[in-house]
N, C-alpha and C positions, 0 to 999 in steps of 0.2 A: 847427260844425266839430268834427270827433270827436275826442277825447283821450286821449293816453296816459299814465295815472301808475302808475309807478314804485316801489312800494314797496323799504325794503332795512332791515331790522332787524341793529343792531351792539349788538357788547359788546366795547367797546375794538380798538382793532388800525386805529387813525387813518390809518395809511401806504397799507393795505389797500380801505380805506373809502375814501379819496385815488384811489387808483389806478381804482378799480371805479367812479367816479363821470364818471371822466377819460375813461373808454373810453364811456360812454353815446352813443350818435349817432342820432339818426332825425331822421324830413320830418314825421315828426308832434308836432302840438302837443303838450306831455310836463308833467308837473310829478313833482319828485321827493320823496318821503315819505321822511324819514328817522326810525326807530325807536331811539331810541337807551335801552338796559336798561341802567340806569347806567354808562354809562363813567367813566372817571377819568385818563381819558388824556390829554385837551383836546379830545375828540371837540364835546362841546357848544359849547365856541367858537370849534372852526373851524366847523362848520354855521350860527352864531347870524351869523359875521362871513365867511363865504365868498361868497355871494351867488348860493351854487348850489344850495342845500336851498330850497326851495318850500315844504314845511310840516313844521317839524322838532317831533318829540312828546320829548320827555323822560321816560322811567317809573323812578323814582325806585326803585323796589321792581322788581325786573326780572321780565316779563313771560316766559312760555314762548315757544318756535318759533309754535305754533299760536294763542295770545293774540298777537301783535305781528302774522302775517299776516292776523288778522281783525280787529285795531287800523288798519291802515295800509289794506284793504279798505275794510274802511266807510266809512273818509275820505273815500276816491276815489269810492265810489258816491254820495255826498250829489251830487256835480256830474252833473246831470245830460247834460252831453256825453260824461261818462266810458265810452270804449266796449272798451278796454284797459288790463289791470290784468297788468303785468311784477311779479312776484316776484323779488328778486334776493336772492343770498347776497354779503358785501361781499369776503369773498377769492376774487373773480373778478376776470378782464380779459374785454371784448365784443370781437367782431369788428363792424369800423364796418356792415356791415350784417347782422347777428345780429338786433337787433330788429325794423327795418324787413321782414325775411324774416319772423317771425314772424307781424305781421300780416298781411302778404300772404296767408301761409298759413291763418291762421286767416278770411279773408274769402272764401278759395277754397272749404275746407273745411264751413266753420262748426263746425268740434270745438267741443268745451266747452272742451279745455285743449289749447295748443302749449307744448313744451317745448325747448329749446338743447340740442348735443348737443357736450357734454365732449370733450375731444381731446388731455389732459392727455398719455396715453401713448401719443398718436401724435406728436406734436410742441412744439415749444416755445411761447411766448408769440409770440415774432419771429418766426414760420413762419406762424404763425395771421393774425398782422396781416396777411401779405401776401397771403393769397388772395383771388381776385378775386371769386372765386364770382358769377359773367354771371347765372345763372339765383336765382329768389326761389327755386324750391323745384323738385324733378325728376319724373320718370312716378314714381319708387321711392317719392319720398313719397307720391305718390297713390293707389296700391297700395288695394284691400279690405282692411282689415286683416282677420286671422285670428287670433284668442285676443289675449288680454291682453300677452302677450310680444310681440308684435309693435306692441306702443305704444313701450313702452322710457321711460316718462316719467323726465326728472329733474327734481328737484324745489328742485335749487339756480339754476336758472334757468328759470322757465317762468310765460307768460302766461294768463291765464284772461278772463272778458269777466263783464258784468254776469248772463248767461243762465248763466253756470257758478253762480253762489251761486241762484240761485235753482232749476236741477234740482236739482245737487247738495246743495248746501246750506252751512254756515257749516262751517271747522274747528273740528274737538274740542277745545277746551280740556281735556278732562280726562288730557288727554297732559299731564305734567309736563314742564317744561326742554325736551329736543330727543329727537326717535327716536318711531320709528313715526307720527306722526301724519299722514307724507306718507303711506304703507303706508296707514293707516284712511281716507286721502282717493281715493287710488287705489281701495279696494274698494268705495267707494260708486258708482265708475263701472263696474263688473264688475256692481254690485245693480239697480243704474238698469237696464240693458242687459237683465237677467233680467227684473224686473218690467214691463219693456216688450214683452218677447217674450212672456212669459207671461200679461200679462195685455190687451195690447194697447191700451196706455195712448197716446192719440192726441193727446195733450197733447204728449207728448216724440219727439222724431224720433229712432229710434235710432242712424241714421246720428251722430248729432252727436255721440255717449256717447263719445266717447274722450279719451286724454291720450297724444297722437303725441308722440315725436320727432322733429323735422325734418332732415334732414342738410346742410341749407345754413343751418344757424344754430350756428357752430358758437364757443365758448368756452373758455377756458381756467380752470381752477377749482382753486384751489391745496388745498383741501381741509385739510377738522379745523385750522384756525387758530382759530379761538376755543378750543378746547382747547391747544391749542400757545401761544397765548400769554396763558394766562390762567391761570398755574398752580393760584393758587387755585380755580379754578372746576372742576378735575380730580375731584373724589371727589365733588360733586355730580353732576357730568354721567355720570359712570358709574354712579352709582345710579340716574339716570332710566333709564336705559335697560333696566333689568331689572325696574323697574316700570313702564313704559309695554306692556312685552313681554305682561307679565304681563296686564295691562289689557285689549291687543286681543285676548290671548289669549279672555280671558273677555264683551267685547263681543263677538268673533265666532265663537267656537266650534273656531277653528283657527286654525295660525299661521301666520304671514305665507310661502311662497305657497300652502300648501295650501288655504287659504280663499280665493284667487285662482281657484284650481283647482275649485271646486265644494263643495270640503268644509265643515263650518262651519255656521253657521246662515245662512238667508237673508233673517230681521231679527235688529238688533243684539237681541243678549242673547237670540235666541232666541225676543225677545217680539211676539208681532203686532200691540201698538199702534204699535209704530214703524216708521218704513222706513226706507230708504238715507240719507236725510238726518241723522238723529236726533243730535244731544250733547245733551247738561243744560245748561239756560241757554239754549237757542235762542229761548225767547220775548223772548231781549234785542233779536232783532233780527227779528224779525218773523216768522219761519218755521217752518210747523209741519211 
């Protein structure tokens, strides 16, 4: 039977984490990964003593965005039924069928990645619980896409499959803390797409190379709470974000979207040992 786990990396904000685990609903088998980068809030003993965390990690030393989703990854691919892997941010709320659409979608499709689509500033939490949403997914989603804009992925909620880590590959680690590393994951599916058309690589289907949002998978996402209630964590988290900037800058030749756009280099750094998949450290996990 296939499975779905759940990843959700926190850094305190208990109530949130609460909430965002509360709304989880599917018909499929599920286990949930919880990543917890030190909290100090009681996060560790409500997960150790809730009886709703499935496999809680503790990282005593706090782990980046990109370290804890390829922390909580790997976990779920040891099981070999694992055939869906949801990404979640913990200051969100799901609509009770937001995941269940996702799969759907993504067995329609076969994308590499489906992603939820935000509704913050179209309506409330309680607005969102109530739609019925009859259909998994509509013609709209089915749509050809055309250019990378018309993916629209977010990256605070969205699932990938064991066939994503293996086109695309493992996230960067060398993203410190938070910022850009979704941006350096997203371009590897624009590089994928080019080396497929370019070189006619019959390994990879390039239908599959995308990262849709779906518009029947829709969630509410309260957004920058780990900032907001983490005061001390403020002048670090602003610092990453001007060297991470920095970073993809110099991995891919232009910044984020003009290297979407075509411009940039079309291997990282420019160099032609590597391709779309490449970070430092990839031989931890098998891929070259």
């Amino acid at each position: 039977m296939s499975k779905l786990y759940i990843v959700m990396p926190v850094i305190n904000c208990l109530e949130l984490t609460q909430s965002a685990i509360d709304s989880i609903k599917t018909n499929c088998s599920k286990q949930i990964i919880l990543i917890d980068n030190a909290s100090t809030d009681g996060t560790q003993e409500w997960a150790l003593k809730s009886g709703l965390i499935d496999n809680y990690i503790r990282n005593d030393q706090r782990k980046s965005v990109s370290q804890s989703w390829n922390q909580g990854v790997e976990l779920a691919l040891k099981d070999q039924d694992c055939q869906y892997i949801a990404i979640l941010n913990n200051d969100i709320v799901l609509h009770q069928k937001t995941l269940n659409h996702m799969m759907a979608f993504m067995d329609q499709t076969k994308y590499l990645m489906v992603t939820a689509d935000n509704v913050k500033d179209r309506m409330s939490v309680e607005v969102m619980k109530q739609m019925e949403l009859p259909q998994e997914y509509t013609d709209f989603d089915t749509w050809p896409i055309e250019g990378w804009r018309a993916e629209g992925p977010d990256f605070s909620c969205y699932m990938i499959s064991r066939d994503t880590i293996e086109v695309i590959g493992w996230f960067d680690e060398n993203y410190e803390g938070a910022y850009c590393e979704d941006q350096d994951f997203h371009i590897r599916f624009e590089r994928a797409r080019r080396w497929v058309k370019e070189y006619n690589d019959q390994g990879i289907a390039l239908d599959r190379i995308h990262a849709k949002r779906l518009s029947t998978a829709p969630y509410f996402h309260y957004a920058s709470q780990t900032i907001a209630r983490n005061q001390n964590l403020r002048a670090d988290i602003s610092s990453y974000h001007g060297r991470n900037q920095s970073y993809y800058l110099r991995k891919w030749g232009a910044e984020h979207p003009q290297a979407m756009d075509g411009g940039g280099f079309i291997t990282p750094f420019g160099d032609a040992r590597y391709n779309w998949r490449w970070w430092e450290g990839v031989e931890k996990y098998g891929y070259k």
